[in-house]
C-alpha positions in Angstrom: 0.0 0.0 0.0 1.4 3.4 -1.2 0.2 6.5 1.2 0.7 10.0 -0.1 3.0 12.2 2.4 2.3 15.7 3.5 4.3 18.8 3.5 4.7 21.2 5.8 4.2 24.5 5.2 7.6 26.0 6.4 9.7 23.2 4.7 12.3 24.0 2.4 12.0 22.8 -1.3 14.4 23.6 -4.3 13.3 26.9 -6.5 13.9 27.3 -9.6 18.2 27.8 -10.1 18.0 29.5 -6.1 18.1 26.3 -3.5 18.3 28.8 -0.8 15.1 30.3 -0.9 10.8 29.1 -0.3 9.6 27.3 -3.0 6.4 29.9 -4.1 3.2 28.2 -4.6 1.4 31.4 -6.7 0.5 30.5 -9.7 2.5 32.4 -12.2 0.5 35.3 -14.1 -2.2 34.7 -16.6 -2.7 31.1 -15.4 -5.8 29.9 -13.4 -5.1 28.5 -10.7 -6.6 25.1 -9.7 -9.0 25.3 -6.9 -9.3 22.0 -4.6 -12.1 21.2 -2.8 -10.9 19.7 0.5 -13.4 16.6 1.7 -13.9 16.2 5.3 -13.8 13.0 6.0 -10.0 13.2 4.4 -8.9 15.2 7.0 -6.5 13.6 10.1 -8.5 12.0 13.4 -7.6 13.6 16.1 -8.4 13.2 20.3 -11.8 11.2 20.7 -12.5 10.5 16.9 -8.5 8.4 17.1 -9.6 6.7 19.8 -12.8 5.4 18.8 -11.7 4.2 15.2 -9.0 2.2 16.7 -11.2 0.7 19.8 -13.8 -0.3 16.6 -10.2 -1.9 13.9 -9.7 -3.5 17.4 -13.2 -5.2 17.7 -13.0 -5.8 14.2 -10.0 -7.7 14.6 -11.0 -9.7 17.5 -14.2 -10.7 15.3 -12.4 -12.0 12.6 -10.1 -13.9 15.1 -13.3 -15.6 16.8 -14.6 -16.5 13.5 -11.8 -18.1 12.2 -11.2 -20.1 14.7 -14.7 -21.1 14.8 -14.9 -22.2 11.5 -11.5 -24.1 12.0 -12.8 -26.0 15.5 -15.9 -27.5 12.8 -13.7 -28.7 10.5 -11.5 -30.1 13.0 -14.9 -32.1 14.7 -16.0 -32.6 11.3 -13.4 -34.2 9.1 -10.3 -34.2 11.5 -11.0 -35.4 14.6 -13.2 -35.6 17.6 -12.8 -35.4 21.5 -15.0 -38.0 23.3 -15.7 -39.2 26.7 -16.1 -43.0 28.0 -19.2 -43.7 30.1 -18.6 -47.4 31.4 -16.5 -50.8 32.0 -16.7 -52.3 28.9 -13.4 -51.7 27.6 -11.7 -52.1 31.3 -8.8 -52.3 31.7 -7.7 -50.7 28.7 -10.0 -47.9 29.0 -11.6 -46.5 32.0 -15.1 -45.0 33.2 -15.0 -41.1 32.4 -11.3 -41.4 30.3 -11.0 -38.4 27.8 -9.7 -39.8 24.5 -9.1 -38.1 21.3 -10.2 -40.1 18.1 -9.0 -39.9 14.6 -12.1 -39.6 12.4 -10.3 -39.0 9.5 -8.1 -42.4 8.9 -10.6 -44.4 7.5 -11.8 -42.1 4.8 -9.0 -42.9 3.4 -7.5 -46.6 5.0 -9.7 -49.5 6.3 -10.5 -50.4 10.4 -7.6 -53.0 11.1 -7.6 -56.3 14.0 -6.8 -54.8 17.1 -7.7 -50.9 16.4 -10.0 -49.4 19.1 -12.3 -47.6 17.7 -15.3 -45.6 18.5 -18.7 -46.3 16.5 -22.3 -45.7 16.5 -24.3 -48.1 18.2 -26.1 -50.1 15.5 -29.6 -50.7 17.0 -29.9 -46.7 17.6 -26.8 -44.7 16.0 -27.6 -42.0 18.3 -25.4 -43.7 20.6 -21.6 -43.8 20.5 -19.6 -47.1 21.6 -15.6 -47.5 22.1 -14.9 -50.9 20.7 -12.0 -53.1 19.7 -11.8 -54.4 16.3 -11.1 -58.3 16.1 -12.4 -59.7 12.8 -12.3 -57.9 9.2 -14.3 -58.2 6.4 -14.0 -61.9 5.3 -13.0 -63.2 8.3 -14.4 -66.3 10.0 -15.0 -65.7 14.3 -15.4 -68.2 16.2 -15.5 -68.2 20.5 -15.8 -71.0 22.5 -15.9 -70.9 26.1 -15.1 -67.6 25.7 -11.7 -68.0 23.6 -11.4 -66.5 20.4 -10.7 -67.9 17.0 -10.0 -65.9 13.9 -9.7 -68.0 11.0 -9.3 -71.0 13.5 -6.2 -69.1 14.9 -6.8 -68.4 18.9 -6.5 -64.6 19.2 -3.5 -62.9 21.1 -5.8 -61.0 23.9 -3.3 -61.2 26.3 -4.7 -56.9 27.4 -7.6 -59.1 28.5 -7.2 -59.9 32.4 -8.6 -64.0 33.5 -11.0 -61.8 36.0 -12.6 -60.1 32.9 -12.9 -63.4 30.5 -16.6 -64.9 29.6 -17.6 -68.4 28.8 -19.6 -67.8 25.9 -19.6 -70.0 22.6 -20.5 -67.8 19.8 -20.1 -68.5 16.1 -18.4 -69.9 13.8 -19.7 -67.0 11.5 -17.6 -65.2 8.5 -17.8 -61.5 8.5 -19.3 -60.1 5.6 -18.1 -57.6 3.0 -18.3 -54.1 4.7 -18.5 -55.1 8.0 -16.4 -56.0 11.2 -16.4 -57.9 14.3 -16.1 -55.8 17.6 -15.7 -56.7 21.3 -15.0 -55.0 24.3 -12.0 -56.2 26.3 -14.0 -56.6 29.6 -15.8 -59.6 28.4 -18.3 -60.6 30.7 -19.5 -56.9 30.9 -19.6 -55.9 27.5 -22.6 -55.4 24.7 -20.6 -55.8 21.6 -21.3 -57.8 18.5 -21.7 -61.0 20.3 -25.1 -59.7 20.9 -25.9 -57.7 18.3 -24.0 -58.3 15.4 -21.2 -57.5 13.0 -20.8 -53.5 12.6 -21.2 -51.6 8.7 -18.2 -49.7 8.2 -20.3 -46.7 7.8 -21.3 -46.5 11.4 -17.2 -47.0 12.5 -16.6 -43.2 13.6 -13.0 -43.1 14.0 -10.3 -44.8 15.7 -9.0 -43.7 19.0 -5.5 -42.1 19.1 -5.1 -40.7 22.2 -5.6 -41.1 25.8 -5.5 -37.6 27.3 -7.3 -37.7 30.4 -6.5 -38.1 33.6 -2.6 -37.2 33.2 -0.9 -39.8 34.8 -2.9 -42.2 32.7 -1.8 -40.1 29.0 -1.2 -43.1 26.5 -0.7 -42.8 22.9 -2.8 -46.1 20.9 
């Protein structure tokens, strides 16, 4: 941005062949001189009117901060990622009651849910609930659990973040997962709802997959 300077009135300028002396601003004889209507509101702030034009670029700057940063916090929670809260036991002792996690909502837009992700979904029977899950069959998959131990594709299932205490004795399967869908449990067994019970979960209601452990402090754990 170029701004225009202004001259005072007793400054020295160059005169035609004397350097010494006031530049004269008459116009020289026999030629109009221009006349130049001054406008108002181009003249300098000054006291009161200063003040309030920079208490209002202030505001106005402060406005277009908020704003910003609104419109970045919705695309955070809305293709980025999401902060969410655990309400239960079910995924004890990996997860506890009222743990703050942060979850990755953006990694499978463009990769696939993987055995052993945690993830949080919508509940399938009313998606207006929210579940934290572990993943532990893909798409293709064959589960089977008897007395409670898992087989993936007739291989038993390392679970070793599952604790004897939290282990059920529940035959379920053999079932293969179908195309677009996954198997999910919770890693406290005997107290978890989880697709033992209601089935095998559409990709489309898999939210995101949690990253990070954030709350309380001295529990902080990157997944």
């Amino acid at each position: 941005m170029v701004q225009s300077e202004l001259h005072p009135e007793n400054e020295r300028r160059e005169g035609d062949g004397n350097p010494g002396e006031p530049y004269s601003d008459a116009a020289p004889p026999g030629i109009s001189e221009a006349v130049v209507a001054t406008d108002p509101a181009s003249l300098p702030l000054s006291g009161p009117s200063i003040r309030l034009a920079q208490v209002q670029e202030e505001l106005v700057a402060w406005v277009k901060t908020l704003a910003s940063a609104a419109v970045y916090a919705i695309l955070i929670v809305t293709f980025g990622v999401q902060v969410a809260r655990v309400e239960g036991q079910s995924m004890a002792p990996t997860l506890e009651d009222q743990d703050r996690l942060i979850v990755n909502k953006l990694v499978y837009r463009i990769g696939e849910p993987r055995r052993g992700d945690i993830v949080m979904l919508y509940y399938p029977l009313n998606p207006e609930k929210s579940f934290v899950k572990r993943v532990i069959a893909e798409e293709g998959d064959t589960v089977r659990i008897v007395d409670g131990r898992v087989y993936v594709n007739d291989v038993p299932l390392h679970d070793d973040y599952v604790p004897a205490e939290f282990r059920s004795h529940d035959d379920w399967g053999p079932q293969v997962i179908q195309q677009g869908y996954y198997f999910v449990m919770g890693d406290h067994r005997n107290n978890s709802s989880d697709s033992r019970h209601w089935g095998p979960v559409p990709k489309k209601y898999i939210v995101g997959k949690v990253k990070v452990r954030w709350w309380p402090l001295q529990d902080a754990k990157i997944f």
